[in-house]
PADREN-458486 format. One record per residue (C-alpha): residue in one letter; x, y, z. Coordinates in steps of 0.05 Angstrom, whole numbers, plus 5000, padded with zeros to 4 digits. Each point is the difference from the previous one (the first is absolute). Layout:
% PADREN-458486
AXYZ
...
END
This chain:
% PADREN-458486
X499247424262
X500649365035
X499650015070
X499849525066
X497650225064
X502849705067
X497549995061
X506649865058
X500450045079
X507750134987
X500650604956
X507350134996
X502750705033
X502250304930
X492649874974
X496250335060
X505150524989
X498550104929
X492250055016
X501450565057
X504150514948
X495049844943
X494150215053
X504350535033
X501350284919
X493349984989
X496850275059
X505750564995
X496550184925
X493450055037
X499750315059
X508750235012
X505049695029
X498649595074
X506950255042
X499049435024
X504749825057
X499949535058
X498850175066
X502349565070
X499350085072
X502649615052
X500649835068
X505449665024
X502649715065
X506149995040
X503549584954
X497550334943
X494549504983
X494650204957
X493049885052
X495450504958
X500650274932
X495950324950
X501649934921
X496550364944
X501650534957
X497550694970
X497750214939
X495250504956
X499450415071
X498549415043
X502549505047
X498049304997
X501849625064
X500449314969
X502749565061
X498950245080
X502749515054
X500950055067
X503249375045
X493949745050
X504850235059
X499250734977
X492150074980
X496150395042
X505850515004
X498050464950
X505749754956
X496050014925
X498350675018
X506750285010
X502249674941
X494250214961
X502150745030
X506649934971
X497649664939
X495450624990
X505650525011
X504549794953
X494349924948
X497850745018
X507550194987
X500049644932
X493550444976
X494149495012
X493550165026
X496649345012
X501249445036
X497849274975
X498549305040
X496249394999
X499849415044
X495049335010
X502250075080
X493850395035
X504650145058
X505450374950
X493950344968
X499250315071
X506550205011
X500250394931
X493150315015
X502950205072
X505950304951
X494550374958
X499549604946
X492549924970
X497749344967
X498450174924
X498849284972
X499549325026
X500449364961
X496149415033
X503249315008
X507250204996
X501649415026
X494149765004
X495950055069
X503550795001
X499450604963
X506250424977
X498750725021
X503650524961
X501250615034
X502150774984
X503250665030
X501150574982
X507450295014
X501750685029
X503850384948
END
């Protein structure tokens, strides 16, 4: 069999594609099928402008908050938490029972320890001069 291998900064949409239902089949034969399904909260303001929002999704019994941001004029108003909250409910309504995180900001790693999540792994120099702090909860059921 002759092959080539390429590496590319611009994989095209139907290739990434491709690779994500080839994984998904194959994970599916392993351990059953993900459910995966996206999961967003967001705060919005008076105009309907999105100034915090959470993105992720949940799968296998877990959420995975991928992206948490909160506009500078709302920090230090609890705002990731009561996302996180809401972020947590729905995931408890969808059957999962843990809660996944990681960040290389030390001050987010507080907030999601004040949220009662618990640091589990931390990779060193990610970017370097930080470490990226993965952190776990478990859900309510």
């Amino acid at each position: 069999m002759n092959m080539t291998l390429e590496t590319t900064a611009d994989p095209s949409p139907k290739e990434l594609a491709f690779l994500g239902e080839r994984l998904s089949a194959f994970n599916d034969s392993e351990v059953g099928p993900a459910n995966r399904k996206v999961l967003a909260v967001f705060v919005r303001d008076k105009h309907g402008a999105v100034v915090a929002g959470i993105s992720g999704y949940t799968a296998w019994g877990w959420l995975y908050v991928q992206w948490l941001w909160v506009d500078e004029r709302l920090r230090g108003q609890r705002m990731a938490g009561r996302m996180l909250d809401a972020a947590e409910q729905e995931a408890v309504a969808r059957g999962c029972h843990g809660a996944l995180i990681d960040t290389f900001n030390p001050k987010a790693a507080n907030v999601y320890e004040r949220q009662g999540y618990q640091p589990f792994g931390v990779l060193p120099d990610f970017p370097v001069g930080r470490a990226r702090v993965f952190l776990q909860k478990k859900l309510s059921t």
